[in-house]
BAFI-3210 file (N, C-alpha, C; in Angstrom, 3 decimals, decimal comma, padded with zeros to 6 digits):
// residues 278
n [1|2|3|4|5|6|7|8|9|10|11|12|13|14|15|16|17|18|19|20|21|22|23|24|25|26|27|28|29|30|31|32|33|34|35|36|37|38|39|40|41|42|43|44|45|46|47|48|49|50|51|52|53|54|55|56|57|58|59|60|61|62|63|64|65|66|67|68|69|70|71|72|73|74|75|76|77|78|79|80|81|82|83|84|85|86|87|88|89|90|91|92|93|94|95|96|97|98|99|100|101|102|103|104|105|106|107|108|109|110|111|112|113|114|115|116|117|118|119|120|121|122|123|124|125|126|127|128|129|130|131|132|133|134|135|136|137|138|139|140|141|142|143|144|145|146|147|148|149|150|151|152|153|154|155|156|157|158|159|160|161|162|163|164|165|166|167|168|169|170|171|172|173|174|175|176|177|178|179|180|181|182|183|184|185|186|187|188|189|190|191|192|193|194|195|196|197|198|199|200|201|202|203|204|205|206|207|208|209|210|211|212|213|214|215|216|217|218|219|220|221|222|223|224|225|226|227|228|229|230|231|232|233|234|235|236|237|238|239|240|241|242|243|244|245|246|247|248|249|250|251|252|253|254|255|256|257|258|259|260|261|262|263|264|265|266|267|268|269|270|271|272|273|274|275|276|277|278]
n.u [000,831|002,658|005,411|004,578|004,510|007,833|008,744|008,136|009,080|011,873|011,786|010,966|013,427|015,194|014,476|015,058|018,210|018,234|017,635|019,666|021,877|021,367|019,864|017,546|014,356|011,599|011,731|011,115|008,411|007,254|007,208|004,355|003,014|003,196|003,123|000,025|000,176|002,058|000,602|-001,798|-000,166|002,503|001,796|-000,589|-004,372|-006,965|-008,975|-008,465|-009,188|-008,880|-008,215|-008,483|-007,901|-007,125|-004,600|-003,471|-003,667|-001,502|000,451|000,795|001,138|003,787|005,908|005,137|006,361|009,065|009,828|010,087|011,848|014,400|017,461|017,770|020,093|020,456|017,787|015,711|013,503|013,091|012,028|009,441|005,891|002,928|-000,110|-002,569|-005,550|-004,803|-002,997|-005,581|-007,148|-005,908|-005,664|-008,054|-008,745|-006,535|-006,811|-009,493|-008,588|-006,959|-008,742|-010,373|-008,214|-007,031|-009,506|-010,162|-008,069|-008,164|-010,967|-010,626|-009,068|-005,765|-004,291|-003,519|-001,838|-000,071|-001,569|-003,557|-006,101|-009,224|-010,807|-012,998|-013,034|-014,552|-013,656|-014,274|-014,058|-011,528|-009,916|-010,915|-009,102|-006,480|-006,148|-005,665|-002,825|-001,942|-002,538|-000,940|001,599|001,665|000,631|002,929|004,884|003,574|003,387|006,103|006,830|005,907|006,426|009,155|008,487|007,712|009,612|012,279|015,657|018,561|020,266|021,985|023,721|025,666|027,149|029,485|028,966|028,023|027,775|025,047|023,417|020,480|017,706|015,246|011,818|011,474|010,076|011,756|012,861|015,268|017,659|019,934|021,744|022,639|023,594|023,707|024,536|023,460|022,486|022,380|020,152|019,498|019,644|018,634|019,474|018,350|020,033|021,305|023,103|025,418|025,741|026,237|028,039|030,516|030,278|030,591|033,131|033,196|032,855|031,558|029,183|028,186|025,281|023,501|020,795|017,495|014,345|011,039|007,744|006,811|008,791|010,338|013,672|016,017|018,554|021,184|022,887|025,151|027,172|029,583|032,161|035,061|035,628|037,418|039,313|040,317|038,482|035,578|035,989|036,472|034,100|032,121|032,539|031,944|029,234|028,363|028,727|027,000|024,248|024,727|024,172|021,828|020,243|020,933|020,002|017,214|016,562|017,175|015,539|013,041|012,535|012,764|010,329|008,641|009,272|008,788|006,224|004,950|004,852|006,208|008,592|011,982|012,899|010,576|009,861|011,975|011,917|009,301|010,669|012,295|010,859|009,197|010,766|012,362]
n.v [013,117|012,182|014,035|016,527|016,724|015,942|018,303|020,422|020,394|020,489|023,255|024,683|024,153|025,497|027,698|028,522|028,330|030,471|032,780|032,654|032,977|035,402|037,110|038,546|038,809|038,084|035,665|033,809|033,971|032,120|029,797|030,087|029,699|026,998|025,454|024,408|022,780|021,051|019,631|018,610|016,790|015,430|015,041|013,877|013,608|011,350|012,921|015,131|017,083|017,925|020,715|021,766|024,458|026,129|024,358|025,721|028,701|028,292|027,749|029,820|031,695|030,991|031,146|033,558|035,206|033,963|034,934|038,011|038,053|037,295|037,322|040,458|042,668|045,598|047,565|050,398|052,288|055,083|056,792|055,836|055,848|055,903|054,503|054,904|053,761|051,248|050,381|050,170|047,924|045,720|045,524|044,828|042,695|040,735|040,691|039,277|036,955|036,067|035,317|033,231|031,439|031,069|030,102|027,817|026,292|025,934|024,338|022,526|020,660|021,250|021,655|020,041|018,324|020,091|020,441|022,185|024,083|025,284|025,785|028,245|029,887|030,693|029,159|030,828|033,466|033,388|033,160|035,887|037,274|036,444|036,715|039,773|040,482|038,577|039,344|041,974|040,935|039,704|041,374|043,517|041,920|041,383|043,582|044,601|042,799|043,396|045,993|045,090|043,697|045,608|047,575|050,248|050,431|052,256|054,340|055,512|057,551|057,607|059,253|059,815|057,280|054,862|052,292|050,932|049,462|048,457|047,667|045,626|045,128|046,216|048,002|047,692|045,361|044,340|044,456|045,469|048,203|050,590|053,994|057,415|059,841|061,853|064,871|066,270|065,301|062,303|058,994|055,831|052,557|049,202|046,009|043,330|040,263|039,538|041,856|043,566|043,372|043,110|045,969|047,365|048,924|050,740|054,301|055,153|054,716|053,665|052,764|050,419|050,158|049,395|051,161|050,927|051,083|052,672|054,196|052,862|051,778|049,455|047,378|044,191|041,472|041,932|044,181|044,660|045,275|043,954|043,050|042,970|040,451|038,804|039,713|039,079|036,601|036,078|036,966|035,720|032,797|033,331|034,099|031,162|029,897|031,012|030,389|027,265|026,625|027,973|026,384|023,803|023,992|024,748|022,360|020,202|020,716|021,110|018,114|017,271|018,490|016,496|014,250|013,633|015,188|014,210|011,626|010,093|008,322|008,444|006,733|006,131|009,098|009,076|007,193|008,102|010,571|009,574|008,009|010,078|012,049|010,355]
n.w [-015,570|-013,819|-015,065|-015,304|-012,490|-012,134|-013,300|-012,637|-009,851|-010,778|-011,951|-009,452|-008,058|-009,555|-009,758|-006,897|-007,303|-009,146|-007,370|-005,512|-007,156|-008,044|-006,535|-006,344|-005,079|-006,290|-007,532|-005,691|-005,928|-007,633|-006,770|-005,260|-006,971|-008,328|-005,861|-005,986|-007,906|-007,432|-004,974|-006,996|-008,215|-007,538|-004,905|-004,476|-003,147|-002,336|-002,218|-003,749|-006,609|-009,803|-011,795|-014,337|-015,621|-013,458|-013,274|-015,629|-015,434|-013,320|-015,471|-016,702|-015,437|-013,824|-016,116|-016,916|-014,779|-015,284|-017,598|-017,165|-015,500|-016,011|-017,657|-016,443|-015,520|-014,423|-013,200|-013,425|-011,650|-011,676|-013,420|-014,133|-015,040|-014,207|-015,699|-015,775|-016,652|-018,103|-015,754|-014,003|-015,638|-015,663|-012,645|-012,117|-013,683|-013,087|-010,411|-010,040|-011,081|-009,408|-007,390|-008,354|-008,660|-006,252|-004,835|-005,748|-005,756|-002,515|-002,293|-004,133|-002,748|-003,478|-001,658|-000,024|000,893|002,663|005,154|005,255|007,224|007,752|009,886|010,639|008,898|005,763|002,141|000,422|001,328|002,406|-000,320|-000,698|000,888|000,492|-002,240|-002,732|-002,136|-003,468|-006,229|-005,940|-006,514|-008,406|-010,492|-010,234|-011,452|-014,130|-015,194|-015,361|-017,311|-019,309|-019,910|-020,590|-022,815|-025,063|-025,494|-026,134|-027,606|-025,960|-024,196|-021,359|-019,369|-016,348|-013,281|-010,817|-009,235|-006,877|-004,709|-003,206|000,229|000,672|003,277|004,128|002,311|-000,570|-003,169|-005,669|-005,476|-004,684|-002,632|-003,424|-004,721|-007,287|-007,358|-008,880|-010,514|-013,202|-014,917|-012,856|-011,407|-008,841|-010,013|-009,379|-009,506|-009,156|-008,858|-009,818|-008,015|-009,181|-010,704|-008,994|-007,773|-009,571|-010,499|-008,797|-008,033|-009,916|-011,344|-012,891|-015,189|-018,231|-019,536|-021,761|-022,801|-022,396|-023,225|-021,038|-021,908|-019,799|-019,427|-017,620|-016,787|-018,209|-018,052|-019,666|-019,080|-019,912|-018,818|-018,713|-021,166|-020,740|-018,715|-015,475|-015,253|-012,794|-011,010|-012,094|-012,245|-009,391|-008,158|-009,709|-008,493|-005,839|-005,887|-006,949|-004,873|-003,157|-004,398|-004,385|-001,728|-001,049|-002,175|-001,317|001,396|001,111|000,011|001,696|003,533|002,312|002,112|004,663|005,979|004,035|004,273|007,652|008,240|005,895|005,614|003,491|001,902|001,272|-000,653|-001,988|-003,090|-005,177|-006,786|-007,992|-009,051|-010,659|-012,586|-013,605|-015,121|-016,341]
ca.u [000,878|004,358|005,754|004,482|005,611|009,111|009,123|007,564|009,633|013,153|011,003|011,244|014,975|015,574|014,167|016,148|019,210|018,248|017,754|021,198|022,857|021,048|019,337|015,954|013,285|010,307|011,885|010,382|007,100|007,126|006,806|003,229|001,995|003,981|002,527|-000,816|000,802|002,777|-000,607|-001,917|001,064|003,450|001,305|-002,325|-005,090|-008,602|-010,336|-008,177|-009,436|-007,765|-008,946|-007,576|-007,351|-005,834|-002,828|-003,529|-003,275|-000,360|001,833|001,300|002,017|005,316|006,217|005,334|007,596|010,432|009,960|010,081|013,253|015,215|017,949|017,805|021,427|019,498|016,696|015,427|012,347|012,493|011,239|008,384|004,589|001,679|-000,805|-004,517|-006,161|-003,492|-003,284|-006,663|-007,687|-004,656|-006,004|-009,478|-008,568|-005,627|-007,402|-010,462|-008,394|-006,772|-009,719|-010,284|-007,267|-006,923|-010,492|-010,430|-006,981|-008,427|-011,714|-010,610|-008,053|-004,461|-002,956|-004,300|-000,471|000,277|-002,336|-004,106|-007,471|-010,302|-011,925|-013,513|-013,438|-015,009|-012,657|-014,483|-013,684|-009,918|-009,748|-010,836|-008,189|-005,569|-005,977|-005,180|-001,079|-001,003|-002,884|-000,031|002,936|000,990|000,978|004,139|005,403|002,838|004,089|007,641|007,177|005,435|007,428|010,227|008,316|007,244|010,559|013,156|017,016|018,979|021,565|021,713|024,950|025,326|028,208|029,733|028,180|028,285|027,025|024,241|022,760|019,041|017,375|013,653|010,894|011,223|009,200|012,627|012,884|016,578|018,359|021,021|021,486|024,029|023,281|024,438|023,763|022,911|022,106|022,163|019,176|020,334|019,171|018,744|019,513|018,322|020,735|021,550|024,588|026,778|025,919|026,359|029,455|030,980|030,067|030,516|034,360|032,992|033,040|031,028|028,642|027,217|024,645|023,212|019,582|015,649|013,588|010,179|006,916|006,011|009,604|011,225|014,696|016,522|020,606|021,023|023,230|026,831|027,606|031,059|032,710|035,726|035,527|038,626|038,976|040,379|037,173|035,005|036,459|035,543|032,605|030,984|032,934|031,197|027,772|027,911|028,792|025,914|023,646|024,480|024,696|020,617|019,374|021,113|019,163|016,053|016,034|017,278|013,728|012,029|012,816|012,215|008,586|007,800|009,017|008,287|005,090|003,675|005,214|006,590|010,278|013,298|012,360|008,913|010,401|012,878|011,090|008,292|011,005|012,933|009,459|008,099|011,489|012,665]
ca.v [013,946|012,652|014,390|017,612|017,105|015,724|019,342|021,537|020,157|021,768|024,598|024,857|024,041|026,449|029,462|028,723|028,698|031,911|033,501|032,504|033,600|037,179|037,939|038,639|037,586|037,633|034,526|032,665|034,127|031,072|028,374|030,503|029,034|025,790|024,415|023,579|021,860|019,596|019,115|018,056|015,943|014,596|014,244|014,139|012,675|010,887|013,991|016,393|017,277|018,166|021,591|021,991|025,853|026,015|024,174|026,640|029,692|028,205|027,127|030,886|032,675|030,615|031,204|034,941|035,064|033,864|036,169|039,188|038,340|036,814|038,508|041,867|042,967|046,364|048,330|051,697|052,740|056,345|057,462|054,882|056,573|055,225|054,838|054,472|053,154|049,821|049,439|049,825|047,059|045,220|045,344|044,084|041,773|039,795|040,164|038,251|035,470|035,332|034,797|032,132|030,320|030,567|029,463|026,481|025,699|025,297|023,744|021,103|020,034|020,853|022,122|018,666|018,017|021,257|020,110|023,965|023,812|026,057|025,732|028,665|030,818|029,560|029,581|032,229|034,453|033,362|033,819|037,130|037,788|036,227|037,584|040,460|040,518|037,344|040,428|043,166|040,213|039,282|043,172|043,953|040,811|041,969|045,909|044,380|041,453|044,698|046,923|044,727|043,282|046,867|048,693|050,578|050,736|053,439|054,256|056,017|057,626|057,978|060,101|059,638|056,083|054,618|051,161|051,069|047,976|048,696|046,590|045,652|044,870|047,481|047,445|047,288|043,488|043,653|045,090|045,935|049,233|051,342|055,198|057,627|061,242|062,206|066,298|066,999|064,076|060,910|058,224|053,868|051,232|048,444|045,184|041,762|040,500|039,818|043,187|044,717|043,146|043,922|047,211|048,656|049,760|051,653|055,700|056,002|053,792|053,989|051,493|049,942|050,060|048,733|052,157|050,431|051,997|053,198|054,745|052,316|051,392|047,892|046,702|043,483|040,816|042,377|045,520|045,479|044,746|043,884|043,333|042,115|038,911|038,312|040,417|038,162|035,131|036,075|037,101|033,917|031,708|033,826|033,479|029,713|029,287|031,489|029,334|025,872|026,797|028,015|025,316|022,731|024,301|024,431|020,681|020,054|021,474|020,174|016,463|017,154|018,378|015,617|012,625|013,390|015,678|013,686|010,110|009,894|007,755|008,940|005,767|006,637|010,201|009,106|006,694|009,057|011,415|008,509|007,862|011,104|012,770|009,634]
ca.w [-014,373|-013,279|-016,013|-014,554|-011,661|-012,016|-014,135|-011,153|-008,964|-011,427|-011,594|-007,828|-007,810|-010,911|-009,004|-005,983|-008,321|-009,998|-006,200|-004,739|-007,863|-008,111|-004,690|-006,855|-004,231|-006,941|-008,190|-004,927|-006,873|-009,022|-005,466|-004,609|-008,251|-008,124|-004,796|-005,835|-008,904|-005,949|-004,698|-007,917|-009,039|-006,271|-003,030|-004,681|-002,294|-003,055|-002,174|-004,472|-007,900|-011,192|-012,432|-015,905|-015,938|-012,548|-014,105|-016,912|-015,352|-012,537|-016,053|-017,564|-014,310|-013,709|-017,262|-016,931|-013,569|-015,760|-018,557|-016,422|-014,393|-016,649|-018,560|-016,492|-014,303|-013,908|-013,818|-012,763|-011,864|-010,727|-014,210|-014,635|-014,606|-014,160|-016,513|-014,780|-017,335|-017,818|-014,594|-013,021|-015,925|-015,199|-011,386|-011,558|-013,857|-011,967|-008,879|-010,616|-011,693|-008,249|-006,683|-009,075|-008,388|-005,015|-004,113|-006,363|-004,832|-001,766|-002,411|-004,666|-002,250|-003,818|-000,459|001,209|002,097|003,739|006,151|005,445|007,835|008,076|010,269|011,235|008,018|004,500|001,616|-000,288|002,772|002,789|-000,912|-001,499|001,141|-000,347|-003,598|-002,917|-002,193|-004,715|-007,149|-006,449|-006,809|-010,406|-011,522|-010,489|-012,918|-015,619|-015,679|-015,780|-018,348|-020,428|-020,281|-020,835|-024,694|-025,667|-025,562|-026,994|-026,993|-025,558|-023,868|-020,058|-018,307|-014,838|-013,252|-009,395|-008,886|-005,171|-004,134|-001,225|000,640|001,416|004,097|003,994|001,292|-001,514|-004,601|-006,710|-005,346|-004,512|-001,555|-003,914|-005,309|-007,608|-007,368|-009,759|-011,315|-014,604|-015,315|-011,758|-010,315|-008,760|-009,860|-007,904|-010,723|-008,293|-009,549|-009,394|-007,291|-010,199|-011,310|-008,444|-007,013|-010,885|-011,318|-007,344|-007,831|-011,014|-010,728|-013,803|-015,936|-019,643|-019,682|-023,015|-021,649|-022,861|-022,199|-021,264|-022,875|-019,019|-018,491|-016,812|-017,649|-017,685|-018,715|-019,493|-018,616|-020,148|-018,587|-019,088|-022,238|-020,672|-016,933|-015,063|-015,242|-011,672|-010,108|-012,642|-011,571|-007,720|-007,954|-009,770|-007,478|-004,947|-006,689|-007,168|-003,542|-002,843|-005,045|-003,492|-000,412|-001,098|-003,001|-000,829|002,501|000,756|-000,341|003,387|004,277|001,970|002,363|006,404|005,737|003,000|005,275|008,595|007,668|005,297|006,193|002,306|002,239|000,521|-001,948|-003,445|-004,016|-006,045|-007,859|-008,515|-010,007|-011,887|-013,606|-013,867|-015,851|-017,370]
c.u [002,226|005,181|005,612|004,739|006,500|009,076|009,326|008,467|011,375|012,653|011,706|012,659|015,682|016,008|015,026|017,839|019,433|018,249|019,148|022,007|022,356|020,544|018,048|014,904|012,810|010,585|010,899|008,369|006,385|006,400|005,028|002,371|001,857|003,491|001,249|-000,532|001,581|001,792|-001,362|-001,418|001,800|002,684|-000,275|-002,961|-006,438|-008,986|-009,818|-008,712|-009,008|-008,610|-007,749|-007,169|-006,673|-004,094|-002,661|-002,644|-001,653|000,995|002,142|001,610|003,685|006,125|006,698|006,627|008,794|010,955|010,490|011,111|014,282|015,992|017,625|018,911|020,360|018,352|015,921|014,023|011,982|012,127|009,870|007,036|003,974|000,656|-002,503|-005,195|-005,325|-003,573|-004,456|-006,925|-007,139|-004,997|-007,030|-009,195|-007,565|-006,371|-008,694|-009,835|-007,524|-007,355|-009,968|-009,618|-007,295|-008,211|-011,155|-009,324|-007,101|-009,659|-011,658|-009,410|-006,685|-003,534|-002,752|-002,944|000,154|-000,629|-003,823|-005,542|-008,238|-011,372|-012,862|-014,021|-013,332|-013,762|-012,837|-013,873|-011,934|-009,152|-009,702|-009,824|-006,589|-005,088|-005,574|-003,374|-000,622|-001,305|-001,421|001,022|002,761|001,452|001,817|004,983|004,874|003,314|005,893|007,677|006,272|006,136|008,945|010,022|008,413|008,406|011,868|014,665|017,466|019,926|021,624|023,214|025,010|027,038|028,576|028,999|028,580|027,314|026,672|023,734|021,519|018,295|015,459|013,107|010,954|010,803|010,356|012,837|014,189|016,772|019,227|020,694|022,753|023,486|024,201|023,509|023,583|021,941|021,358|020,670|019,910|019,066|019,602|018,500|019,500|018,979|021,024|022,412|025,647|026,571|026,626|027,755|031,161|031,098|030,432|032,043|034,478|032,805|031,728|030,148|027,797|026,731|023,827|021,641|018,307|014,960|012,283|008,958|006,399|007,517|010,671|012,538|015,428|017,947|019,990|022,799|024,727|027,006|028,798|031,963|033,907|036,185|036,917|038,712|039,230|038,801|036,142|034,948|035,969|034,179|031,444|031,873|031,876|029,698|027,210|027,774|027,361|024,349|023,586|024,446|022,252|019,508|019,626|020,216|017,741|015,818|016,323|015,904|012,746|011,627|012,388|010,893|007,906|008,036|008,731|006,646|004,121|003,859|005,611|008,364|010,839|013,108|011,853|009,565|011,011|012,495|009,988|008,863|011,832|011,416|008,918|009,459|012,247|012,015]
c.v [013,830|013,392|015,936|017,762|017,151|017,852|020,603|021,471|020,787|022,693|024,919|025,076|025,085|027,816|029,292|029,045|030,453|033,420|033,864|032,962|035,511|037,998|038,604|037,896|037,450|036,114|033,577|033,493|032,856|029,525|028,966|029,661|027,858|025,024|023,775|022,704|020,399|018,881|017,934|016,317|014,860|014,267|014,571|013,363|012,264|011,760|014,778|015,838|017,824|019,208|022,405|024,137|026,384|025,960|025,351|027,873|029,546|028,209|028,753|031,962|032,420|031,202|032,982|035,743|034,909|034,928|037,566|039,239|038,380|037,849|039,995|042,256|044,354|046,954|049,553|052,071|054,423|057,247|057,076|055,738|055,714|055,657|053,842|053,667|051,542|049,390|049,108|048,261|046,039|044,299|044,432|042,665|039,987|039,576|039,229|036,493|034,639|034,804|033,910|030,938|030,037|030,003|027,947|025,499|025,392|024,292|022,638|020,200|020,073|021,097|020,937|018,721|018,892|021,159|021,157|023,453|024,879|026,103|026,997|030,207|030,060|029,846|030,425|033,486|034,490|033,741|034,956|037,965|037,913|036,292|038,773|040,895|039,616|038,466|041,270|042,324|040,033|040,499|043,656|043,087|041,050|043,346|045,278|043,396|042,732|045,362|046,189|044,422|044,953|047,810|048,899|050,848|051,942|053,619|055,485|056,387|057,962|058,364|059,302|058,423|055,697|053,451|051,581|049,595|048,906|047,277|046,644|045,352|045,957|046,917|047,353|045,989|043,151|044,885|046,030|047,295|050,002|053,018|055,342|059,016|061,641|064,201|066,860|066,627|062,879|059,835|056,560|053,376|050,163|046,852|044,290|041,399|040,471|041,545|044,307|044,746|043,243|045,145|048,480|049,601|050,690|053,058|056,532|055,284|054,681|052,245|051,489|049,578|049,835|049,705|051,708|051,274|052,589|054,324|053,943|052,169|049,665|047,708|045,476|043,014|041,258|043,405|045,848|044,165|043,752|043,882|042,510|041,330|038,204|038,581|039,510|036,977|034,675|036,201|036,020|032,979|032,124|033,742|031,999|029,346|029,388|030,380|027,491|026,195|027,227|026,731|023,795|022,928|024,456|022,890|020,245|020,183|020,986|018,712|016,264|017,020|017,605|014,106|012,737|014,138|014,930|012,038|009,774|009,233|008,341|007,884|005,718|008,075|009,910|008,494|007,401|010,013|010,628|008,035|008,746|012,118|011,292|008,440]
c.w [-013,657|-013,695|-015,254|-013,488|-011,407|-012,232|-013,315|-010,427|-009,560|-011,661|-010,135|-007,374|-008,418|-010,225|-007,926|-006,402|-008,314|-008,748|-005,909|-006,210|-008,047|-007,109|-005,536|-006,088|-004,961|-007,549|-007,006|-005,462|-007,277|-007,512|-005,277|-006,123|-008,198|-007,282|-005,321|-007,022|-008,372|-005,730|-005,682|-008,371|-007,783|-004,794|-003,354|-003,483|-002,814|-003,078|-003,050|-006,210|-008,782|-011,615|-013,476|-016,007|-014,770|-012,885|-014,831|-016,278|-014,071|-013,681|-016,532|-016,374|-013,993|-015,191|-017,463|-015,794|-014,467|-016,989|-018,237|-015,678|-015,124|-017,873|-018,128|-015,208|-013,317|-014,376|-012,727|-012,562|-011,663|-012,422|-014,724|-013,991|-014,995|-014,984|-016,032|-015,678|-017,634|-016,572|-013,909|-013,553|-015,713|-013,534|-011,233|-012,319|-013,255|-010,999|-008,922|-010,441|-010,378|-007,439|-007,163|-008,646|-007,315|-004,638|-004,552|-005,777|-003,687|-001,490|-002,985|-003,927|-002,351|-002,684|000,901|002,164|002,705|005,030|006,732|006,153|008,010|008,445|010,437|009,890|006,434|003,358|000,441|000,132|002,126|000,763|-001,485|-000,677|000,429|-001,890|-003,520|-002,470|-003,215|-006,095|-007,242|-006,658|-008,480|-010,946|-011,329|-011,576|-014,513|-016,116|-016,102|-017,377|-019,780|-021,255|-020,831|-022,822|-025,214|-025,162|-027,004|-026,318|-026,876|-024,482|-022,437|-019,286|-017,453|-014,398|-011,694|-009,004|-007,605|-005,447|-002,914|-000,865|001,080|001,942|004,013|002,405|000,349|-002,595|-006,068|-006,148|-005,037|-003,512|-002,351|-004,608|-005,831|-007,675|-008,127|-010,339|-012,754|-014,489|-013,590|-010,791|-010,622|-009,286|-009,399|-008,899|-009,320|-009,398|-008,699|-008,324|-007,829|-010,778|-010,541|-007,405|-008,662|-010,751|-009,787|-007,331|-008,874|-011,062|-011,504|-015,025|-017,151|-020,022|-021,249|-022,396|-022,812|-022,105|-022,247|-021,493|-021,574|-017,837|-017,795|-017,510|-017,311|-018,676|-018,541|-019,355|-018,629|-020,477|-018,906|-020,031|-022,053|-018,974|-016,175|-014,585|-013,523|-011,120|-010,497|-012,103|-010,033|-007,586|-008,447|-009,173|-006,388|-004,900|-006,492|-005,478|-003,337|-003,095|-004,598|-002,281|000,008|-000,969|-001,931|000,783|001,824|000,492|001,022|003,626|003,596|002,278|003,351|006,197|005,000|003,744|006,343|008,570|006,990|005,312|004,430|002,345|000,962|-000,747|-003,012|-003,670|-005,229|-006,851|-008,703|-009,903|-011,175|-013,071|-014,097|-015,142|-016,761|-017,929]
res [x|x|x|x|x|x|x|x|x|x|x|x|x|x|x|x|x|x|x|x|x|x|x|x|x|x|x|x|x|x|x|x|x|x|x|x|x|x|x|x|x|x|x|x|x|x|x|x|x|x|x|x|x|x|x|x|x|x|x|x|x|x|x|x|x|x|x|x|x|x|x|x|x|x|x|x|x|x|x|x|x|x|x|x|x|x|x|x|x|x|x|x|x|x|x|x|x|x|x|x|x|x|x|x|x|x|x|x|x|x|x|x|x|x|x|x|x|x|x|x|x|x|x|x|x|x|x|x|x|x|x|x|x|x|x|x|x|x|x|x|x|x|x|x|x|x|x|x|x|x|x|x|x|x|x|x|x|x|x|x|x|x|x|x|x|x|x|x|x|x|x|x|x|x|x|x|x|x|x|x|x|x|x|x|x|x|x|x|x|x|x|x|x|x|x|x|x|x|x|x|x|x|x|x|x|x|x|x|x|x|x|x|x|x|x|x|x|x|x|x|x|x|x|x|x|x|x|x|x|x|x|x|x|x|x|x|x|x|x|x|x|x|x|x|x|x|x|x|x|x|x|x|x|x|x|x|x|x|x|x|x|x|x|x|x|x|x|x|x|x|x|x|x|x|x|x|x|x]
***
């Protein structure tokens, strides 16, 4: 069990990484699985209990999370259709297994050290709430990690391109955005930050693209054959900053809430993780 958690716990660090270098929120996806695995592992209590498919389904959701992000600069959705039958089953099913998780996650104790209390509503109640937004975060990862196995290559050109910043929650998952026309409709390649701090002084892109079996489209990682090396050079300096500068304010925060929160010393952490990874 240390073992899993040392592991959880670079999990945790990983995704913060993979944030601050791409500005992909769904990566903090992977912490909503991850916690009751903490629970579990690093701050168990007498009363919490070990429920083997819990882990189960927390190791193949994180797993699926990484599948689905990983390796994609962009990706388009404004040709992607919906297919009712996929998704409805898609629907009931996730939302089943969220209810699952979450109501075992709180009944067997794994959130003990978040201090979570309920008093006043049971945790059948609070699960079948909370299944449903942890449901549409799941099926938006499942339609992507889909569409991403079940495709084909192909190739996409876009004319007059313009970088935009969009502010707020959008269901492309990144602020970032490169517009661009093709036969007289625009279309929003929503992209990374290396992609999109690369590719913004560009007039005119021919992307090397994965058309997914529901429409969607996705580039991967090396848009440009030949990108100039100064601009290159800035922009992952700019990245990495980005990236520590994340990861080092998240472990800040963490450390606060695990020693004064849960009265845990800077000591037994480290020992925990010196035992649990080596």
């Amino acid at each position: 069990m240390e073992l899993l958690g040392g592991l959880t716990l670079l999990v945790l660090v990983a995704s913060l990484v993979m944030f601050g270098l791409t500005g992909v929120r769904p990566w903090f996806c992977i912490w909503f699985f991850a916690l009751p695995l903490l629970g579990i592992t690093v701050f168990d209590s007498p009363q919490a209990h070990v429920n083997g498919l819990v882990v189960l389904i927390a190791l193949l959701l994180m797993a699926l999370t990484a599948y689905a992000l990983c390796g994609i600069s962009l990706w388009c959705l404004d040709k992607r259709k919906v297919n009712r039958v996929f998704w409805g089953i898609s629907l009931v099913f996730f939302y089943l297994v969220m209810v699952y998780f979450c109501y075992h996650v709180l009944v067997d104790g794994n959130l003990a050290y978040l201090h979570v209390v309920l008093p006043f509503y049971p945790a059948n109640v609070v699960s079948l709430v909370v299944a449903i937004p942890a449901t549409a975060m799941v099926l938006f990862l499942w339609v992507r990690a889909t569409e991403k196995f079940f495709s084909q290559p192909g190739e996409f050109v876009i004319i007059k391109c313009r970088p935009k910043r969009k502010k707020g929650w959008y269901y492309g998952s990144s602020c970032l955005v490169i517009e661009g026309i093709q036969n007289g409709k625009t279309y929003s390649f929503f992209a990374t930050r290396r992609a999109y701090f690369l590719l913004r002084p560009e007039k005119q892109l021919k992307l090397s693209c994965k058309i997914g079996v529901f429409g969607g489209m996705y580039a991967k990682k090396n848009l440009l054959q030949e990108p100039n090396a100064r601009r290159k050079k800035n922009v992952e300096r700019k990245l990495a900053k980005r990236a520590f500068l994340t990861v080092a304010v998240a472990l800040l925060l963490l450390l606060f809430v695990v020693r004064v929160g849960y009265g845990v010393g800077f000591e037994a952490m480290y020992t925990f993780l010196k035992r649990g990874l080596f």
